[in-house]
Structure formats: C-alpha cells, structure tokens
N, C-alpha and C positions, 0 to 999 in steps of 0.2 A: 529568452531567459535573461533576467539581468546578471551583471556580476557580479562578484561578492567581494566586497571591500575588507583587503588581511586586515585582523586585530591590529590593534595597537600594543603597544608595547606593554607589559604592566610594570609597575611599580616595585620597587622594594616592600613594600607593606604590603600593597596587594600580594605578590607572590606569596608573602609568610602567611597570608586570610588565607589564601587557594591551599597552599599544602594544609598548611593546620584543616582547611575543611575536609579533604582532600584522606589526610588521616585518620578521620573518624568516618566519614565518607563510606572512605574504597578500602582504605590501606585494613584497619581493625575487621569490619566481614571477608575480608579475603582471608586473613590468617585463619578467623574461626572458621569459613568454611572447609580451607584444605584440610586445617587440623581434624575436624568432623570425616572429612571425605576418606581421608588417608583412615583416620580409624576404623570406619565402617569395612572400609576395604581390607585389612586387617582381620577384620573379624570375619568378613565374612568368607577370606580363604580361608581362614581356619575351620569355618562350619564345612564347607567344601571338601575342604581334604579328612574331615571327620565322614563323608559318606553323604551327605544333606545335597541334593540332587539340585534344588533350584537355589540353594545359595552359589554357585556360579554363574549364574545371570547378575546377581546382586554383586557378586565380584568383577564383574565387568562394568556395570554398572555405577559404579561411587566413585571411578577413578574418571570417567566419562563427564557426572555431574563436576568435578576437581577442575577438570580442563576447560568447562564449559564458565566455572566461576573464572576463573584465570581468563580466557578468552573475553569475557563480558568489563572485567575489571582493565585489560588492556585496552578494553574499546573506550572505555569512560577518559580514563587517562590524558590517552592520545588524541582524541577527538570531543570529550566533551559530552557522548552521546553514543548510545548504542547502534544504533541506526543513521546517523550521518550518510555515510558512506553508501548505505542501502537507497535510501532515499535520492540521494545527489542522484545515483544512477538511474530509478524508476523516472523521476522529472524529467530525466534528458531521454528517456524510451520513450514517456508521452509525451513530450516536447515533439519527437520525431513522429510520432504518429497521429498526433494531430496537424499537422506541415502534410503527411501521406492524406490522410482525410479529405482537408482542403484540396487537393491537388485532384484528388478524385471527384469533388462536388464541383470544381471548377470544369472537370474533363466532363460531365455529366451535363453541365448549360448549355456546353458548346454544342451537345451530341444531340439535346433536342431539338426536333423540329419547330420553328416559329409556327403560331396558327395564324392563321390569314383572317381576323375578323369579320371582312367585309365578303366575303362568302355568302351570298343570300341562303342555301339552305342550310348553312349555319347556322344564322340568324331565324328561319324556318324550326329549326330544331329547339332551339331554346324557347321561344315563346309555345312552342307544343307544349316544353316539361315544363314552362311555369304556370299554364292552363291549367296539366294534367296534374298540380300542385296545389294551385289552390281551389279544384274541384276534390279534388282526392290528396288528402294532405299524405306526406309519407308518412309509416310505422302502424298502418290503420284506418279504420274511419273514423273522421271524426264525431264527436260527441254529441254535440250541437246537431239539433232533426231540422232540415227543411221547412 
C-alpha cells in the first residue's frame, strides 16, 4: 500500500470556502434533523404514555435516528467522509490477505511434484488421447459422416 501524503495547510480564504460550505453543508441538516428527531420523540412519548402500544418502538426509535445524524455529521467534519476510517481498514485486511494468499500459491508450487517429460509411457499416453481425439472428438460425435 502506498502512503498517504498529510494535506497541506489551507489558506485563510480557503478555510472561510470550507466552513461557509461546511454550514450549509453539515451544520443547517444537522439542526433540522435533531430538531425533527427531538420532536418526533416528543410526541411519540406522549402517544406511549397515552396507552398507544407501538409508539414505544417509535420512541426509541427517533432518538436513535438523532444520534445516528450526529454520528454521521461528526464523520463528515473530522474526516471529510463517512467511510474513511472504514475503508483505510478493509484495504489493510485485503492488503494482508492477499500477502496470506500469495504465500499459500507460493507453498502450493513448491508442494507439487515435477513431471518428468521424458518418461516414454508418458509420452505413450498422450499420443493415445490425441489419437483418441481426433478419432472421436470430445462432447460427442462428430458431425461430419465418414
């Protein structure tokens, strides 16, 4: 795997592009979603504690999706990407298992036997199956009548 060369520094204008993007971005759907989350969940203890049997699931549920926007918003942030982090690691699990792979197809050359070409009924054997080949082709007879 190659390395990955740190960013460079950004700029005073850059920085102010990044946030201003940055706030309309990440910053504005994070408010609306909590604000949404928070309410749903709101309401939906209220149906709950009214007797409403499966708006406790929904009450568990909208505080869960809240954490999950926060969690996703802190990935963007910090990393730039949701998946970063996920990924670096999956490359470096295939990284190491194709190294294991290799290592196994290398231990796999060693382990076979060399054939000995010059073996006359070796040589016996193959000119039989290419006789018996192109007397009698594989998958069938052929087409073509005598």
């Amino acid at each position: 795997m190659s390395e990955q060369t740190p960013p460079e520094p950004l700029t005073t204008e850059e920085r102010k592009a990044k946030r201003r993007k940055d706030f309309w971005q990440l910053d504005i759907p994070l408010v609306i979603s909590t604000t949404l989350c928070t309410t749903f969940t709101v309401i939906e203890v209220r149906r709950a504690a009214e007797g409403v049997g499966r708006a406790w699931a929904y009450s568990i549920q909208w505080p869960l999706i809240g954490i999950i926007c926060v969690w996703i918003w802190h990935r963007y942030r910090t990393e730039g990407n949701v998946t970063k982090g996920f990924t670096s690691k999956w490359k470096a699990n295939l990284q190491k298992l194709e190294d294991e792979v290799k290592e196994v197809d290398h231990l796999i050359e060693q382990a076979q036997p060399k054939i000995d070409d010059t073996d006359p009924e070796l040589q016996e054997w193959r000119e039989y199956v290419e006789d018996l080949h192109r007397r009698e082709p594989p998958g069938g007879p052929s087409i073509a009548s005598p």
